[in-house]
C-alpha positions as YAML, in Angstrom:
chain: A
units: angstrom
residues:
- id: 1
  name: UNK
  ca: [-4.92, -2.07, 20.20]
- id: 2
  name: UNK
  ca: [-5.18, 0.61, 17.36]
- id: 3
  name: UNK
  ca: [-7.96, 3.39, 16.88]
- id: 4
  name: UNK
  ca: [-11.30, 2.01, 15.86]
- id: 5
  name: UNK
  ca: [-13.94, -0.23, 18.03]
- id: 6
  name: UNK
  ca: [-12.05, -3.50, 18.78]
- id: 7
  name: UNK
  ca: [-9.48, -3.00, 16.25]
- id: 8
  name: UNK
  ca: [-5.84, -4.45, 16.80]
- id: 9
  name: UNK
  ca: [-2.89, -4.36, 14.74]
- id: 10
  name: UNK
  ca: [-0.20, -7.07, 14.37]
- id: 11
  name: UNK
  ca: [3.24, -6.79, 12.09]
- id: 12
  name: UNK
  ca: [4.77, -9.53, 10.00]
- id: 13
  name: UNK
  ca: [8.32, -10.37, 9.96]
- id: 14
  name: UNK
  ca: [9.48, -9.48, 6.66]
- id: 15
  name: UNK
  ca: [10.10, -12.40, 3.95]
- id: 16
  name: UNK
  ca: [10.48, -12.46, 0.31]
- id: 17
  name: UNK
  ca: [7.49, -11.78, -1.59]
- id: 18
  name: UNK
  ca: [5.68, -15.56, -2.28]
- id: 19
  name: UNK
  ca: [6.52, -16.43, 1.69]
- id: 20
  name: UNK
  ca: [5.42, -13.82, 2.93]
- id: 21
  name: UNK
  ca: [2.15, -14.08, 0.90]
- id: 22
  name: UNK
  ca: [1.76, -17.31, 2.25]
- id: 23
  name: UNK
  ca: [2.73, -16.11, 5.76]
- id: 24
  name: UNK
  ca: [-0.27, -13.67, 5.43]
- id: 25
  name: UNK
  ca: [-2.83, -16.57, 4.13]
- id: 26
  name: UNK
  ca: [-1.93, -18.26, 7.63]
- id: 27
  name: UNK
  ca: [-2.06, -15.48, 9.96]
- id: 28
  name: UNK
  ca: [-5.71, -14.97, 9.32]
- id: 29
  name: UNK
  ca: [-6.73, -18.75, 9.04]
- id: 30
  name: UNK
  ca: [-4.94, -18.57, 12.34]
- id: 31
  name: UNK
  ca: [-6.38, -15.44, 13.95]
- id: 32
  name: UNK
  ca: [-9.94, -16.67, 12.76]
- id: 33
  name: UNK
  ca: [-9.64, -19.95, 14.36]
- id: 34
  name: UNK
  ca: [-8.28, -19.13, 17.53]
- id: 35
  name: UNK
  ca: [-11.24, -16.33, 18.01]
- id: 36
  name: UNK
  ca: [-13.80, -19.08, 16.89]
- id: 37
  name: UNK
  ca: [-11.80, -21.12, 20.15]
- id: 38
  name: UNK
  ca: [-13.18, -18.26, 21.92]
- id: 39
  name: UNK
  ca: [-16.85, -17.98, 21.17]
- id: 40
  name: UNK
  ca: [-15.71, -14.77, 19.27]
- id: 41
  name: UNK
  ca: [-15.65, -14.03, 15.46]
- id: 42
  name: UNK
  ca: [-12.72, -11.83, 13.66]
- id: 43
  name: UNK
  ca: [-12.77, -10.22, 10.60]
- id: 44
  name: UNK
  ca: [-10.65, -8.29, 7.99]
- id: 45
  name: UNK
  ca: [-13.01, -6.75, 6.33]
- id: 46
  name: UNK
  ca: [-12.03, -2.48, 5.50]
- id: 47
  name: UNK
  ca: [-14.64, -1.17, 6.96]
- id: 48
  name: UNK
  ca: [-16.56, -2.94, 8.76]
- id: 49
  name: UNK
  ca: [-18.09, 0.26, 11.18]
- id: 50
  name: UNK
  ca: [-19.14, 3.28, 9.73]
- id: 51
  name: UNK
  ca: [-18.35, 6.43, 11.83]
- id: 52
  name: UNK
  ca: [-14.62, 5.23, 12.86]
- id: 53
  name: UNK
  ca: [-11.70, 4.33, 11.21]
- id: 54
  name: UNK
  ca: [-11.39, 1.27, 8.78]
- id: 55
  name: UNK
  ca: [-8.29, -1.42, 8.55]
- id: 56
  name: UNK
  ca: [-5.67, -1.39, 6.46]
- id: 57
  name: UNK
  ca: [-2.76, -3.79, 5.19]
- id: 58
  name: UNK
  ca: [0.49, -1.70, 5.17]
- id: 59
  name: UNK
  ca: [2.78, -3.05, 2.70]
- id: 60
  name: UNK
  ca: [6.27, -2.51, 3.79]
- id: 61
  name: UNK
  ca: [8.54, -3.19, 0.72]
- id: 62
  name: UNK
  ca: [12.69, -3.30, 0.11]
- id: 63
  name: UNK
  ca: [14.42, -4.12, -2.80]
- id: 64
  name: UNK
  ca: [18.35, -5.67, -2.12]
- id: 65
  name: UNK
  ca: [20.67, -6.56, -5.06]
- id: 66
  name: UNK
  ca: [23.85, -8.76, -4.68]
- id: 67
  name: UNK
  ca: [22.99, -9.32, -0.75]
- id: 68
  name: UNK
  ca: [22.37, -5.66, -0.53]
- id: 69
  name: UNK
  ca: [19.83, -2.69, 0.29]
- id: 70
  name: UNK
  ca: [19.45, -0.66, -2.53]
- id: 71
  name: UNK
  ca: [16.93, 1.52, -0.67]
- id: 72
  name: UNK
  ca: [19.42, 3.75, 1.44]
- id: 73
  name: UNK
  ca: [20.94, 6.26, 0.28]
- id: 74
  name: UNK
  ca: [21.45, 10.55, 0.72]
- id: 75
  name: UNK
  ca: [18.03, 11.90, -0.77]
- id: 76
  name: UNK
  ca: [14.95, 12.46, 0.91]
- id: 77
  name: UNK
  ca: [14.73, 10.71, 4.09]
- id: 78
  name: UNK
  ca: [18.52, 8.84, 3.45]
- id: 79
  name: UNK
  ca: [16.13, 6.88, 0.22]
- id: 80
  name: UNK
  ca: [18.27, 5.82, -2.83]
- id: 81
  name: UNK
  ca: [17.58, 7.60, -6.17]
- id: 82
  name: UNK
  ca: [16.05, 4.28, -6.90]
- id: 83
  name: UNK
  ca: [13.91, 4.36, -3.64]
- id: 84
  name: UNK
  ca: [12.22, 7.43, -4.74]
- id: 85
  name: UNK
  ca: [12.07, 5.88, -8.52]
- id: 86
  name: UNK
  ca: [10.31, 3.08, -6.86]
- id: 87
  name: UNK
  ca: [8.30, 5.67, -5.02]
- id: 88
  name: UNK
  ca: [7.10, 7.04, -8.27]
- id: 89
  name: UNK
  ca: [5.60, 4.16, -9.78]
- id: 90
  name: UNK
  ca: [3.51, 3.03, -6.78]
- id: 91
  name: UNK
  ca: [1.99, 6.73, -6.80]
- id: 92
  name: UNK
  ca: [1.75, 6.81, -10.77]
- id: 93
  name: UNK
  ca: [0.23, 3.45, -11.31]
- id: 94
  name: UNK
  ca: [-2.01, 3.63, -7.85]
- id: 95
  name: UNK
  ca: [-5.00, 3.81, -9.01]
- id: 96
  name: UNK
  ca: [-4.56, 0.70, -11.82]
- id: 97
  name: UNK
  ca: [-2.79, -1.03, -8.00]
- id: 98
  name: UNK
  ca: [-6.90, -0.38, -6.47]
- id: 99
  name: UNK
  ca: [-7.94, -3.43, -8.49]
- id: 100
  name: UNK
  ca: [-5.56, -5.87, -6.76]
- id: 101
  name: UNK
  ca: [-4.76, -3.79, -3.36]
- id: 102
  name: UNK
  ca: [-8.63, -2.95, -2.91]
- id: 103
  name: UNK
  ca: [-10.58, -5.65, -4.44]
- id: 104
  name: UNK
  ca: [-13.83, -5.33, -2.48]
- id: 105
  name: UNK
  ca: [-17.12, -3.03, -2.69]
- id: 106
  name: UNK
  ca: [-15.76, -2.59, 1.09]
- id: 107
  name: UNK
  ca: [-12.49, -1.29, -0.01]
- id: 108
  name: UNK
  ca: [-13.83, 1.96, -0.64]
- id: 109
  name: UNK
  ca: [-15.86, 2.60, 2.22]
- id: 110
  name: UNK
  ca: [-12.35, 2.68, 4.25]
- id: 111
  name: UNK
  ca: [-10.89, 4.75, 1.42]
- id: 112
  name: UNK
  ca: [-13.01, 7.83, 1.82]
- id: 113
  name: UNK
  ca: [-11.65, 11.67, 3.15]
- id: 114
  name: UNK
  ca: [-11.06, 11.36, 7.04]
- id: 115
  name: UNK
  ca: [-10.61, 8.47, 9.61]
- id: 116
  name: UNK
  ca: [-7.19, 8.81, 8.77]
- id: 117
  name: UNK
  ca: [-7.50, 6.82, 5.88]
- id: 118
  name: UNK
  ca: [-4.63, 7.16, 3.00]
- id: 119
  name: UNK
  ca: [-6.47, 8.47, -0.23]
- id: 120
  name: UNK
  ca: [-4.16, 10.60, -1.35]
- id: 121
  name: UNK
  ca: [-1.71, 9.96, -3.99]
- id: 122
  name: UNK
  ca: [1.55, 11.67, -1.74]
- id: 123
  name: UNK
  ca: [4.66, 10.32, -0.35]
- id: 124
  name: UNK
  ca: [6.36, 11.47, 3.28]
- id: 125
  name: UNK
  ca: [8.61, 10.15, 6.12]
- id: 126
  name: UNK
  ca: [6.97, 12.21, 8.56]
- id: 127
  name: UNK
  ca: [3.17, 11.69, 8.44]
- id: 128
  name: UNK
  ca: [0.82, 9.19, 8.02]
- id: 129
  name: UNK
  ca: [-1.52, 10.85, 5.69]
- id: 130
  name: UNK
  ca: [-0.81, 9.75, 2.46]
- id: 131
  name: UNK
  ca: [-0.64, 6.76, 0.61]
- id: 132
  name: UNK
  ca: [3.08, 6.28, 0.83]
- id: 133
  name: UNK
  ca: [5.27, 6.52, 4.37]
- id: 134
  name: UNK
  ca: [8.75, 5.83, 4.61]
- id: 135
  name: UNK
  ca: [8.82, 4.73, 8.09]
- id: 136
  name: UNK
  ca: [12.08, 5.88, 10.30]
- id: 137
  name: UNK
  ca: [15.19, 3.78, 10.65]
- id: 138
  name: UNK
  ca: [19.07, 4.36, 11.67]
- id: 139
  name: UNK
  ca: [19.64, 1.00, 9.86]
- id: 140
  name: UNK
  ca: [20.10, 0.88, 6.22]
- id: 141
  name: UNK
  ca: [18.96, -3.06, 5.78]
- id: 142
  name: UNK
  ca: [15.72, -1.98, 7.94]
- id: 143
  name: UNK
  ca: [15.60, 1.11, 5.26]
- id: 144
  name: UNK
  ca: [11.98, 0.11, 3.20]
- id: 145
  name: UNK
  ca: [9.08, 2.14, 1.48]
- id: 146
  name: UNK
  ca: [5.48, 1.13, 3.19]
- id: 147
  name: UNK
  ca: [2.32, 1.70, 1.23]
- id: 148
  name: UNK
  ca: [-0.44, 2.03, 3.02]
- id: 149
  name: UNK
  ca: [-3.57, 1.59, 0.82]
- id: 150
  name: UNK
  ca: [-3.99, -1.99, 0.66]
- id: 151
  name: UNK
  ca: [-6.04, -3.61, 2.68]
- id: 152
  name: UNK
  ca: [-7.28, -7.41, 3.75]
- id: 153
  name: UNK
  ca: [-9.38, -8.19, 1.42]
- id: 154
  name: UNK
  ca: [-6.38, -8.48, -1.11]
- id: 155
  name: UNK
  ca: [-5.15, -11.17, -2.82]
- id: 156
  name: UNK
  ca: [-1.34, -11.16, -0.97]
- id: 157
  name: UNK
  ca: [0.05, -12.87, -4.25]
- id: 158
  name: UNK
  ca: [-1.48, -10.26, -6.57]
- id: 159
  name: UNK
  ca: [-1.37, -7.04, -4.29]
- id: 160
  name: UNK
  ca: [2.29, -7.88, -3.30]
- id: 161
  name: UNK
  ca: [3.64, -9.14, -7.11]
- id: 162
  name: UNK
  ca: [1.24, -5.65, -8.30]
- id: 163
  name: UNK
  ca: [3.13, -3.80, -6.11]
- id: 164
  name: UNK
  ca: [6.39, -4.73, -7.10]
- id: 165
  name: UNK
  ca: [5.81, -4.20, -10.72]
- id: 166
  name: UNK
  ca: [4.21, -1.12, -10.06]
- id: 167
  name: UNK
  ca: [7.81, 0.24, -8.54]
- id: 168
  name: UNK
  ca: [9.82, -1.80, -10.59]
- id: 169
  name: UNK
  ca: [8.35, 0.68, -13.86]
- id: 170
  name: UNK
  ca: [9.02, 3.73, -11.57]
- id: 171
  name: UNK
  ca: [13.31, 2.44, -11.53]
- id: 172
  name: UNK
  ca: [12.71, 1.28, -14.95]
- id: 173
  name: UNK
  ca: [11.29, 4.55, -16.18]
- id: 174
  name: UNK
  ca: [12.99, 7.02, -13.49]
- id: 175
  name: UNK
  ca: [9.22, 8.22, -12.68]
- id: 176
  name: UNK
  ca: [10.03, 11.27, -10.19]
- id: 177
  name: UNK
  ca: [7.41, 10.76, -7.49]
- id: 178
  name: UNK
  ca: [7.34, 15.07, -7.06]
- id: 179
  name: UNK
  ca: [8.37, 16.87, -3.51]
- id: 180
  name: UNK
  ca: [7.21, 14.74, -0.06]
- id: 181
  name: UNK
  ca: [4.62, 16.33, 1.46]
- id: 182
  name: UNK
  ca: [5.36, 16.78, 4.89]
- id: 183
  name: UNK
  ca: [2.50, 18.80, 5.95]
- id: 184
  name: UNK
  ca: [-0.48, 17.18, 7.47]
- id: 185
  name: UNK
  ca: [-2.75, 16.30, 4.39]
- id: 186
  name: UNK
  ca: [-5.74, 16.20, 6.30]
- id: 187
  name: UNK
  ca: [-5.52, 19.78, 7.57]
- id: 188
  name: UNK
  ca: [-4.66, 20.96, 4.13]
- id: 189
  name: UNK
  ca: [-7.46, 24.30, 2.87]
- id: 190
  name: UNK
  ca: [-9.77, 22.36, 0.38]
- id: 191
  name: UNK
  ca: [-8.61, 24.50, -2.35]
- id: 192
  name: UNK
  ca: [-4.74, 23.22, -1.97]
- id: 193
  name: UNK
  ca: [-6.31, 19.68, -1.04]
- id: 194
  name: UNK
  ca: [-8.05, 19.69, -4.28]
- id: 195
  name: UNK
  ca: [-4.53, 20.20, -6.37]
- id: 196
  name: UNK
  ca: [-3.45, 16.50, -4.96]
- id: 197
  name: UNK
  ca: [-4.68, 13.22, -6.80]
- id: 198
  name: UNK
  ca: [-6.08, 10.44, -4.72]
- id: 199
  name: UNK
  ca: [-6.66, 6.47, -5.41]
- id: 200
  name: UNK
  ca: [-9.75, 5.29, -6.62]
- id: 201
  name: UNK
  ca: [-13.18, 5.99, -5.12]
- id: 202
  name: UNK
  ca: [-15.12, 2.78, -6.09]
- id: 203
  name: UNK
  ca: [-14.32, -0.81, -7.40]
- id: 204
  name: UNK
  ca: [-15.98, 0.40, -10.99]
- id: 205
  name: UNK
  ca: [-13.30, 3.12, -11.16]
- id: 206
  name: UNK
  ca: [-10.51, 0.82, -9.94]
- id: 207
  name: UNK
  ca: [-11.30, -2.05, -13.07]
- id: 208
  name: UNK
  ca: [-11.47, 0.82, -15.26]
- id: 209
  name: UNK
  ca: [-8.41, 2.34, -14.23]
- id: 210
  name: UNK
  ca: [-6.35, -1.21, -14.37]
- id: 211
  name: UNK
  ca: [-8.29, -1.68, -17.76]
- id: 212
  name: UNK
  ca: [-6.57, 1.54, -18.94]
- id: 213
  name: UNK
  ca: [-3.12, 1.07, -17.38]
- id: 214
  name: UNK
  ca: [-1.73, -2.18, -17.02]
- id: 215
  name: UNK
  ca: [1.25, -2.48, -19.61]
- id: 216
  name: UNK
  ca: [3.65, -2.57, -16.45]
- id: 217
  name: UNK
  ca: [2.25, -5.86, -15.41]
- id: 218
  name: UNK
  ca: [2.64, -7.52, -18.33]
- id: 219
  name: UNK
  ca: [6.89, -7.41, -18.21]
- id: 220
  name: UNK
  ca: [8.56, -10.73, -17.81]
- id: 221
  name: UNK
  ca: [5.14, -12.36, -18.02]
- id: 222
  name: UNK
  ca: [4.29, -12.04, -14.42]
- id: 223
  name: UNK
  ca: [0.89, -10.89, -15.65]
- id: 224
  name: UNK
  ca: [-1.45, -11.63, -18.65]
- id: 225
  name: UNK
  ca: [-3.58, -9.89, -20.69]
- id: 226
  name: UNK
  ca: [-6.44, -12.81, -19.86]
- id: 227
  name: UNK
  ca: [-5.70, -12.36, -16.53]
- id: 228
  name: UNK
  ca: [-6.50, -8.77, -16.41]
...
């Protein structure tokens, strides 16, 4: 059971990126139907009561080469060079991500200052307030990079393939994601809050954003221009 009214959270074992999307697609059919067994209804939307906390989809992502983890390494929080590279472009391009991650007028009721949701555009390994965690692990094939603003009403096969690209151009382009912020974000002053970018605040700025900044989709054709 997690914070919110009737909220419960259940993890996916991981998968490469097209299974897993298609892992996703049958854990709700799956969670819907056996509810409906019940006499009881489920749903993924964001937000679906205001006053507590909305739902997210944490993405947990790892990228292994030659049959091996290219995520661990000695940097911040034992990440790779390329971890943090990878970092970079998920923060950079986050708020282009909003139109695949956050697809729904919903979206951005969840993604609103408090209820612990992740609008800002920070990185840490020790708190859960921005939009980037690298959760804790002794094991260097467990060692992965979890973004946490997604949410259900994605598209699994966009959000996960936007994702991707998104940190693929941060190791392509050695984007330097800045310090982790290991403070608590929420109990930052406002005036130091105010200094830290955050994701988009509606759909309209989310298209516009994407619209703007979506030349990193477009390598190897995994994304078209139509399609955008």
């Amino acid at each position: 059971h997690e914070v919110a009214t009737s909220q419960h959270e259940l993890g996916l074992i991981f998968d490469s990126l097209v299974k897993q999307a298609d892992e996703l697609q049958k854990y709700k059919y799956i969670i819907h139907n056996v509810a409906q067994s019940y006499g009881r209804s489920a749903t993924f939307m964001p937000k679906p009561l205001k006053g507590d906390n909305g739902s997210g989809m944490h993405v947990n992502m790892s990228i292994w080469k030659d049959g091996k983890p290219i995520y661990a390494g000695d940097k911040y929080a034992d990440l790779s060079q390329e971890a943090l590279y990878f970092i970079g472009g998920i923060l950079t391009h986050a708020k282009a991500l909003n139109a695949f991650t956050n697809p729904s007028t919903n979206s951005y009721k969840r993604l609103v200052p408090g209820y612990e949701a992740p609008v800002l555009r920070a990185y840490s390994a020790r708190n859960r307030s921005g939009c980037v965690r690298i959760p804790w692990t002794e094991s260097p094939k467990a060692k992965r990079v979890e973004a946490r603003f997604p949410d259900p009403t994605a598209n699994p096969y966009l959000c996960f393939a936007a994702l991707l690209m998104a940190g693929l151009d941060g190791i392509t382009n050695k984007i330097d994601p800045g310090e982790a912020m290991d403070k608590n974000l929420y109990d930052l002053p406002a005036e130091e809050l105010a200094g830290i970018p955050t994701v988009c605040g509606s759909l309209r700025e989310a298209i516009t954003e994407l619209q703007a900044d979506h030349e990193f989709l477009l390598a190897g054709d995994v994304f078209t221009k139509d399609q955008i």
